[in-house]
One Martini backbone bead per residue (centre of mass of N, CA, C, O) as a GRO file, in nm:
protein
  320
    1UNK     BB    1   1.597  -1.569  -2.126
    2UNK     BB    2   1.435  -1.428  -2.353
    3UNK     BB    3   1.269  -1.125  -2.406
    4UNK     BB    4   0.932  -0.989  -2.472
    5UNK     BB    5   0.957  -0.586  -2.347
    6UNK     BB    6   0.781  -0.333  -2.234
    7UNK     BB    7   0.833   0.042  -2.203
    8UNK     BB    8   0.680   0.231  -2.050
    9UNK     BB    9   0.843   0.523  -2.040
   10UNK     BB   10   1.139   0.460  -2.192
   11UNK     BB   11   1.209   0.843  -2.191
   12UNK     BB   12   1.272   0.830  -1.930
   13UNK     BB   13   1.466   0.799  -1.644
   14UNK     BB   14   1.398   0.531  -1.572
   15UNK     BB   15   1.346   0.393  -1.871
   16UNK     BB   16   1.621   0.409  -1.967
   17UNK     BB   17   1.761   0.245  -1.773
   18UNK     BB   18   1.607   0.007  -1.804
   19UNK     BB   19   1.644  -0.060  -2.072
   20UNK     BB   20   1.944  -0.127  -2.094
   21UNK     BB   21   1.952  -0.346  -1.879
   22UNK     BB   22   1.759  -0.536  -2.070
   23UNK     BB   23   1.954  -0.541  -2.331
   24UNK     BB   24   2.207  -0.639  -2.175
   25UNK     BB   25   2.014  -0.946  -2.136
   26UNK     BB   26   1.912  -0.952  -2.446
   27UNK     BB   27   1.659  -0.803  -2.510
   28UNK     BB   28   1.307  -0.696  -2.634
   29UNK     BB   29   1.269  -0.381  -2.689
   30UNK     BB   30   0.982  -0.174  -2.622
   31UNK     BB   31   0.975   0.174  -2.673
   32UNK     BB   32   0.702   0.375  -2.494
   33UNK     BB   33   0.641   0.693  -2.626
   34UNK     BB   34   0.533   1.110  -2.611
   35UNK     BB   35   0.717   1.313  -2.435
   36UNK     BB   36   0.620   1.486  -2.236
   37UNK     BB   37   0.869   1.402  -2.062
   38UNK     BB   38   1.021   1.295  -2.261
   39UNK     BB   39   1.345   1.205  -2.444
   40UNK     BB   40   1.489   1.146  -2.755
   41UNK     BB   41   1.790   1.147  -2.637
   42UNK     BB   42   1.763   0.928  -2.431
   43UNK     BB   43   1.754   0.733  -2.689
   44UNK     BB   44   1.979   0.757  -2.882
   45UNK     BB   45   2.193   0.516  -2.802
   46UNK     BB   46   1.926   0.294  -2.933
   47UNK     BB   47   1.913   0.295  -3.210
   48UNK     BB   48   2.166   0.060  -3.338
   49UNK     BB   49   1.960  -0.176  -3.163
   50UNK     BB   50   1.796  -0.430  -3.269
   51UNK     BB   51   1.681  -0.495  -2.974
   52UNK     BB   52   1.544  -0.201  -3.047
   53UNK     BB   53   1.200  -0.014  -3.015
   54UNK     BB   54   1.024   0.256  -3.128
   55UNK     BB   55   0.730   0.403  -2.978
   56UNK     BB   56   0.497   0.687  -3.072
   57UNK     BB   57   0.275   0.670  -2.776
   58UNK     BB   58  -0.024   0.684  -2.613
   59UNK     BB   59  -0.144   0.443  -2.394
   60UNK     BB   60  -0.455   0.539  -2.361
   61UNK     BB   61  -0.399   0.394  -2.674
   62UNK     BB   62  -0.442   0.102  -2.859
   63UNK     BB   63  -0.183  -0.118  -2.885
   64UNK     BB   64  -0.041  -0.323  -3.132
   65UNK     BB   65   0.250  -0.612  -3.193
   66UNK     BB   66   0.275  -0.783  -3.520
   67UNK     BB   67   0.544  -0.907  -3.430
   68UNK     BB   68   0.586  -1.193  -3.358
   69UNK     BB   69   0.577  -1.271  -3.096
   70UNK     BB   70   0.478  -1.256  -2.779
   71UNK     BB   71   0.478  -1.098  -2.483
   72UNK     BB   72   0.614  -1.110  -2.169
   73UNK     BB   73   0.653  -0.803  -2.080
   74UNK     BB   74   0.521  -0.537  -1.885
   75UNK     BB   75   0.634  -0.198  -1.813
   76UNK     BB   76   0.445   0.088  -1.635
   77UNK     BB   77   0.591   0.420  -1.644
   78UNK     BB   78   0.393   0.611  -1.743
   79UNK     BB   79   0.449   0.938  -1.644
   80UNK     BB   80   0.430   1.219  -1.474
   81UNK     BB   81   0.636   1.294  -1.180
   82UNK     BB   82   0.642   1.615  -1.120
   83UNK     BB   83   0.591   1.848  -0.817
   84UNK     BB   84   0.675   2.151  -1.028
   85UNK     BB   85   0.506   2.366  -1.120
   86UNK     BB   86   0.729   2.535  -1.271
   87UNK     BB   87   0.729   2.288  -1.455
   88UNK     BB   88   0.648   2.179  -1.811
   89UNK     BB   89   0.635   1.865  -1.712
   90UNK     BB   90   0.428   1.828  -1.489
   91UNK     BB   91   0.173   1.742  -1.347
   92UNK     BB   92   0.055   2.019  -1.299
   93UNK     BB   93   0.065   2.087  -1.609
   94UNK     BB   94  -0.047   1.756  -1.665
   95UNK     BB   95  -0.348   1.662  -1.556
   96UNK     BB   96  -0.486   1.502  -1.744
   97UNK     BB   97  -0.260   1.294  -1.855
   98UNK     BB   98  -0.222   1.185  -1.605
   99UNK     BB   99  -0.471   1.040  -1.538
  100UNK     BB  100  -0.502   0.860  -1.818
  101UNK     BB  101  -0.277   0.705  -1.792
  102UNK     BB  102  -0.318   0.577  -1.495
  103UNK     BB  103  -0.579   0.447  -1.597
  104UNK     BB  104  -0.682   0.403  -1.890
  105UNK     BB  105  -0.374   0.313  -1.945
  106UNK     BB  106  -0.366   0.048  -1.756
  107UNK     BB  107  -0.647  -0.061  -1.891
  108UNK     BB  108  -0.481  -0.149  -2.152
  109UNK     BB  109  -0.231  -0.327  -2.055
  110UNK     BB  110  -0.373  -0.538  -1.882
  111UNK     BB  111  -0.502  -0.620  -2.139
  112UNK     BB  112  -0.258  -0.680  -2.340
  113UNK     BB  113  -0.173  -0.860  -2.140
  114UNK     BB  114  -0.344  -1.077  -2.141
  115UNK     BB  115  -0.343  -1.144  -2.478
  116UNK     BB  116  -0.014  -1.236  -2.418
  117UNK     BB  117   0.049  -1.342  -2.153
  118UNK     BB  118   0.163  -1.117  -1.945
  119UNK     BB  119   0.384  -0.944  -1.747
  120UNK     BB  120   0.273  -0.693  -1.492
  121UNK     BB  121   0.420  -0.356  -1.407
  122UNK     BB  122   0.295  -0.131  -1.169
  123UNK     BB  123   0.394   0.204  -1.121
  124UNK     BB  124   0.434   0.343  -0.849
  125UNK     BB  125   0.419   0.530  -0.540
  126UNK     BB  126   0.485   0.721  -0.241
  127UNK     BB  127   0.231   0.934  -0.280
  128UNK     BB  128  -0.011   0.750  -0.188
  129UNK     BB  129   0.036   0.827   0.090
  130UNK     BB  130   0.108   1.151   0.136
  131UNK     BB  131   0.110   1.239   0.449
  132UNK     BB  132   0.222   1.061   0.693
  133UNK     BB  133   0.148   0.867   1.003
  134UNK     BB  134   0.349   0.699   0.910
  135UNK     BB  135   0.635   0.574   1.018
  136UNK     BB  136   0.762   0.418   0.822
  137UNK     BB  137   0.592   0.314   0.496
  138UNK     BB  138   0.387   0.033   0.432
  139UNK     BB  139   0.239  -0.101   0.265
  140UNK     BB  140  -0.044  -0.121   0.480
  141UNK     BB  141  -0.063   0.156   0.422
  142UNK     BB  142  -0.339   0.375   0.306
  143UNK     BB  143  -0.319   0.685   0.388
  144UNK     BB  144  -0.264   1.079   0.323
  145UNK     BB  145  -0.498   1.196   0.116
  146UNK     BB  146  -0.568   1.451  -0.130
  147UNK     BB  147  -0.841   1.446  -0.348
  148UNK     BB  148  -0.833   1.819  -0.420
  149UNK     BB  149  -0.543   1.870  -0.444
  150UNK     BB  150  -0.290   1.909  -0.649
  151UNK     BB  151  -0.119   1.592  -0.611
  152UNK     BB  152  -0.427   1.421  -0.716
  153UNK     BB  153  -0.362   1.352  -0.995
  154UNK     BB  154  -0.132   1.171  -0.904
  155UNK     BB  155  -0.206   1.024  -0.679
  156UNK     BB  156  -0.479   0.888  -0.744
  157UNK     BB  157  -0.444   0.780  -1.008
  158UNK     BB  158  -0.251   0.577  -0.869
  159UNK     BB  159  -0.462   0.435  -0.690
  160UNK     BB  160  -0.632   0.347  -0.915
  161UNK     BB  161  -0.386   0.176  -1.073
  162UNK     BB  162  -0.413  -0.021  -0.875
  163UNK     BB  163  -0.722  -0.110  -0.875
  164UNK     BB  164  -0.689  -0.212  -1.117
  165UNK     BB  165  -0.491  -0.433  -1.149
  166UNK     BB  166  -0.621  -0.598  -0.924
  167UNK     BB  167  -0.918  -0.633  -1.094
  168UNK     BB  168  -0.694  -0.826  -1.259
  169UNK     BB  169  -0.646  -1.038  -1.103
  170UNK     BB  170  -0.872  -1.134  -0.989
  171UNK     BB  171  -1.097  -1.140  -1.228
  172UNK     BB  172  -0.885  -1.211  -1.537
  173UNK     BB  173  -0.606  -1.340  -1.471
  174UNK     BB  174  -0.356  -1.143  -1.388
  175UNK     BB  175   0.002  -1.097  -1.424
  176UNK     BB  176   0.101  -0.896  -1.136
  177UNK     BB  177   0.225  -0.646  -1.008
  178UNK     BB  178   0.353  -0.378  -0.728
  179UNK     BB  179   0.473  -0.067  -0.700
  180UNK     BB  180   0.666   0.222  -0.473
  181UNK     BB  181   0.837   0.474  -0.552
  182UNK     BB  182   1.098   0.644  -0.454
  183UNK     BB  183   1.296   0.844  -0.455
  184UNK     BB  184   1.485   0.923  -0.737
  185UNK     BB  185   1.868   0.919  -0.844
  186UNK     BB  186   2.088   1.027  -1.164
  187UNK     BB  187   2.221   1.008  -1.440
  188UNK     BB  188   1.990   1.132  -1.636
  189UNK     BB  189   1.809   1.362  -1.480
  190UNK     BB  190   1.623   1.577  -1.479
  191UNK     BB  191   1.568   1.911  -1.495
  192UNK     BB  192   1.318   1.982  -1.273
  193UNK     BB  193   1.357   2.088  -0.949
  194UNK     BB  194   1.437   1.868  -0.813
  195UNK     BB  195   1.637   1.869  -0.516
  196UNK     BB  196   1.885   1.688  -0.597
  197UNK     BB  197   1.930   1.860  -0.890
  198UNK     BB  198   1.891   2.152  -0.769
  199UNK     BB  199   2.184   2.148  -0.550
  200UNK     BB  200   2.404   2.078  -0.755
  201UNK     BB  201   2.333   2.286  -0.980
  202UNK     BB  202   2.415   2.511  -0.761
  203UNK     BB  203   2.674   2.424  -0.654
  204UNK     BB  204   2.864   2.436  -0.910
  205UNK     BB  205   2.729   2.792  -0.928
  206UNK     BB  206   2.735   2.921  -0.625
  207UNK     BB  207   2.466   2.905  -0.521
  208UNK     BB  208   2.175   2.853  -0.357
  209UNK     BB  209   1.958   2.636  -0.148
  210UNK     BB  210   1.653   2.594  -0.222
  211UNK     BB  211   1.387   2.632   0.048
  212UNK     BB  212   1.140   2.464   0.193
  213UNK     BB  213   1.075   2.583   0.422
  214UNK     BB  214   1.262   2.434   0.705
  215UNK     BB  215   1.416   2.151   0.583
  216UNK     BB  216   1.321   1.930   0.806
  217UNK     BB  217   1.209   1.750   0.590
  218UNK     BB  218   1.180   1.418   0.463
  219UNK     BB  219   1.422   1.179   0.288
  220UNK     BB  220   1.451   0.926   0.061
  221UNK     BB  221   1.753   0.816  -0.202
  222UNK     BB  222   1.754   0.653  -0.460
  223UNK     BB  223   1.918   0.494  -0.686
  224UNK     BB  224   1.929   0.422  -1.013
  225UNK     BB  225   2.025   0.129  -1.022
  226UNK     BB  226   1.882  -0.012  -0.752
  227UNK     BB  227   1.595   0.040  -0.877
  228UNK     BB  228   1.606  -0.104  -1.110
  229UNK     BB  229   1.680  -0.408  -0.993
  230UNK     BB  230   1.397  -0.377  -0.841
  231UNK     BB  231   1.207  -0.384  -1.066
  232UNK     BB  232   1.323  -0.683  -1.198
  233UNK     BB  233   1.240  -0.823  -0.926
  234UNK     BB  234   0.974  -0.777  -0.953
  235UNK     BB  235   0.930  -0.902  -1.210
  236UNK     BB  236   1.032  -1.207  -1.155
  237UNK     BB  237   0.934  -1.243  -0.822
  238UNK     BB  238   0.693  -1.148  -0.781
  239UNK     BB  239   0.352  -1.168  -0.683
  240UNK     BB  240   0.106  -1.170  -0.744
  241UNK     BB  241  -0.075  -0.883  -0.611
  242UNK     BB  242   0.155  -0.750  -0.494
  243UNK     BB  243   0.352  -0.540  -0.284
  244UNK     BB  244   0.629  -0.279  -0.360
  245UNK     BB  245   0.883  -0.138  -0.212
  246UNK     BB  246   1.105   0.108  -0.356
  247UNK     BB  247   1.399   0.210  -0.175
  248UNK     BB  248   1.554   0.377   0.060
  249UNK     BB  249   1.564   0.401   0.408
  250UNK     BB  250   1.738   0.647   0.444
  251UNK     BB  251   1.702   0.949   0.628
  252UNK     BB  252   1.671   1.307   0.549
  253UNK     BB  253   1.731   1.620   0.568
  254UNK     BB  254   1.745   1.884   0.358
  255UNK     BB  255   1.959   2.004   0.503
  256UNK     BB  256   2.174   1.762   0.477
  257UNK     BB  257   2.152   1.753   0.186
  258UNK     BB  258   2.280   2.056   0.161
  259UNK     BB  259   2.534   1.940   0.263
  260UNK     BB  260   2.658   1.758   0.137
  261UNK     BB  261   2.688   1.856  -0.137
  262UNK     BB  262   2.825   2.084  -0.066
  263UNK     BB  263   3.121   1.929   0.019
  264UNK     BB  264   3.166   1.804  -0.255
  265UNK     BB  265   3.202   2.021  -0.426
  266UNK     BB  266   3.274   2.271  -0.302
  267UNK     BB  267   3.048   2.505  -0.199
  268UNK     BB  268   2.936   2.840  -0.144
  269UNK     BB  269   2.668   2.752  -0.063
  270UNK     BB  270   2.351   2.857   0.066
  271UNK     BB  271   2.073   2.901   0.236
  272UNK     BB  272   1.745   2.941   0.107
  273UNK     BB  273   1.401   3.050   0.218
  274UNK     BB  274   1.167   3.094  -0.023
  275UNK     BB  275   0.897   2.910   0.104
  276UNK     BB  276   0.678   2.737   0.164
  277UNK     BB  277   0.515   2.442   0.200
  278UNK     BB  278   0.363   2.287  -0.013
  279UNK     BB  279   0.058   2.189  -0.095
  280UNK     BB  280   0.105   1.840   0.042
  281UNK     BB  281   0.388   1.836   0.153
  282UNK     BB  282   0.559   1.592   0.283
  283UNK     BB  283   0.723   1.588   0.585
  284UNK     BB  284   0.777   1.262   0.567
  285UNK     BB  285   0.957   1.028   0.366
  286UNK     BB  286   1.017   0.613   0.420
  287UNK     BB  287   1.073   0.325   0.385
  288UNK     BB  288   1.001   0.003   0.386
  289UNK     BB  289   1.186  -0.294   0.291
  290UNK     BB  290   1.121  -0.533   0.362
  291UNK     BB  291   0.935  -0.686   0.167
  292UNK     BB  292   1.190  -0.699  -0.042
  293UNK     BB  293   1.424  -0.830   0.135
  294UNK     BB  294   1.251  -1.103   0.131
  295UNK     BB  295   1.116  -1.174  -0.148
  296UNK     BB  296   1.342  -1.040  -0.365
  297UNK     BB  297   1.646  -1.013  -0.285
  298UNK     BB  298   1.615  -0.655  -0.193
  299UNK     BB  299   1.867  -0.379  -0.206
  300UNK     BB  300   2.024  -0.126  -0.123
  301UNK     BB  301   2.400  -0.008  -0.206
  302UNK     BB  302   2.379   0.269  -0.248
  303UNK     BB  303   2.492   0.551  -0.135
  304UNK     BB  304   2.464   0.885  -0.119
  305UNK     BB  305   2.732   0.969  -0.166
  306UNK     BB  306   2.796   0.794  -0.402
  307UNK     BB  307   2.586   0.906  -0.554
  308UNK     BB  308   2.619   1.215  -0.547
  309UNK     BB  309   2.884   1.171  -0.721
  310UNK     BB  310   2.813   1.081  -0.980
  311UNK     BB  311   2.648   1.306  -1.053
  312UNK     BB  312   2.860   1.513  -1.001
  313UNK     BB  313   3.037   1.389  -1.263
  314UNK     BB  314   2.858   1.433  -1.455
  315UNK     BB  315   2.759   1.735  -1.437
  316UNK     BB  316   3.041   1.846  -1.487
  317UNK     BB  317   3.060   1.817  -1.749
  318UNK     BB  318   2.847   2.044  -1.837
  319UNK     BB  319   3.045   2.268  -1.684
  320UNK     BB  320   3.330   2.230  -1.828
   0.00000   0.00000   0.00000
C-alpha cells in the first residue's frame, strides 16, 4: 500500500537515508528540515523524484500539508545529535533548538498526527541511559542521567519527548511508538568528529587516531541500511506505546575500534589520547535489541568490518 509519509529531518544522515528507503518502497514522502544539522546536498538526488517533496520548516512551529489525503505516517528525527562541542552543528553548539524541537517540535508532531489519523515513531535515543549502571541496556532501565550535565539539553529533552508521545497515547489515543538508537555509521554521514567518521578519515591521511580517555570505554556500531529497516519495521510493526532499541548489540572498546579501521585501510597512523573522557560521556554503551528481535522480526545483518569497509570505499572516493 502506498502511504502518504513525513520524515521529519529529513536532510540530515538517518532522514536521507530512510526517505530513499521510503521512496524506493514507491511511497510519498515530505521531507522537513530547516538545515541546522541537515544539508540541502544530502537531498539533491531527490529533487527530480515526484513522489518527493522538500517543506523548509522548524517542526518546533505547527505546519499543514493542505494537498492530497490525510498523512498516513510519521518519522520524527529532527535533532542534532552530536555531543562534540567542537562541531558547530553539534546539540552543545545548538542547545536551545535541541531542547525544543525535541519537546514543543514533538508536541506539535503528536497534534498532528492525531489530526490526520496518522501513524508515528519518535526517534529517542541510546543517550537517555546516560552513563549506564545497567549493561547492556534494556528498554526497562530508567537510566543515569545529570538533569545538569552539558549532555542534559539532548539526553533530557529526548527523556521528555518520549514522555509527550506516551501521554499522548494513553490520554489522546494517538498510534504511535518509541525507538531508542544507538550509534549509527554509514555513507553519507556527517563529517562532524563522531568517532567512527573520525577514525577514518584519520586513517585515510595516515594521521593519529584521536582518543579521549584511555580508549578502553565501549560503544556498539550499526549500520546505516540496518538501523533504517529497524525504522520502518518499528514504524509498521510497532505496538502502540512500546519502546524498541535499535542498535547493533557487538560491542567494541575505542581501542578495538581503531585497531580495526588502521588494518583496512592499511594505515601507518598511531593511537594519540587527547584529553580525559568528556563530561558524562558514557563508560560502556550497548544495546540489547531482544525486544526487538522478537517482536519486530529485526535485528542487524552488516557486521562492522563489512560496514567500516562500505564508509572506508565511499570516503576514499573524497580522497582519491
Amino acid at each position: 500500500m502506498i502511504m502518504r509519509i513525513i520524515v521529519t529531518g529529513g536532510a540530515g544522515f538517518l532522514g536521507l537515508h530512510l526517505c530513499d528507503k521510503l521512496l524506493e518502497q514507491g511511497n510519498e514522502v515530505y521531507c522537513v528540515d530547516n538545515f541546522i544539522t541537515g544539508s540541502r546536498e544530502n537531498i539533491k538526488h531527490l529533487e527530480d523524484n515526484p513522489n518527493f517533496h522538500f517543506i523548509d520548516h522548524d517542526v518546533v512551529n505547527a505546519f499543514t500539508i493542505t494537498q492530497g489525503p490525510p498523512i498516513d505516517q510519521i518519522y520524527h528525527l529532527a535533532s542534532p545529535a552530536s555531543p562534540n562541542k567542537d562541531n558547530p552543528q553539534s546539540y552543545i553548539a545548538h542547545p536551545f533548538e535541541t531542547m525544543l524541537v525535541n519537546t514543543e517540535g514533538t508536541w506539535k508532531l503528536c497534534e498532528m498526527a492525531l489530526k490526520n489519523n496518522a501513524r508515528l515513531l519518535f526517534a529517542s535515543t541510546s543517550e537517555i541511559y546516560g552513563d549506564p549502571l545497567e549493561h547492556p541496556q534494556k528498554e526497562s532501565y530508567r537510566g543515569n542521567v545529570s538533569t545538569i550535565g552539558p549532555r542534559a539539553v539532548y539526553d533530557e529533552s529526548k527523556r521528555f519527548g518520549e514522555t509527550i508521545v506516551s501521554a499522548f497515547i494513553r490520554s489522546k489515543g494517538l498510534e504511535g511508538a518509541i525507538v531508542r538508537i544507538f550509534n549509527t555509521y554509514g555513507p553519507r554521514m556527517a563529517q562532524d568528529g563522531r568517532v567512527v567518521i573520525e577514525f577514518v578519515q584519520a586513517a585515510l591521511v595516515n594521521k593519529p587516531f584521536p582518543i579521549f580517555g584511555d580508549g578502553t570505554q565501549t560503544r556498539s556500531f550499526c549500520y546505516i541500511d540496518d538501523m533504517v529497516n529497524g525504522l520502518v519495521a518499528a514504524m509498521d510493526k510497532g505496538k502502540t506505546g512500546e519502546v524498541y532499541n535499535l542498535g547493533n548489540p557487538d560491542e567494541f572498546t575505542v581501542l578495538e575500534l581503531a585497531e580495526k579501521v588502521k588494518g583496512l585501510v592499511n594505515a601507518s597512523s598511531e593511537v594519540e589520547f587527547v584529553q580525559d573522557l568528556p563530561e558524562d560521556d558514557p563508560k560502556q554503551r550497548c544495546s540489547d535489541i531482544t525486544k526487538a528481535k522478537e517482536k519486530l522480526g529485526w535485528e542487524p545483518k552488516v557486521q562492522l568490518e563489512e560496514g567500516l569497509k562500505k564508509l572506508i570505499d565511499y570516503l576514499q572516493k573524497d580522497h582519491a
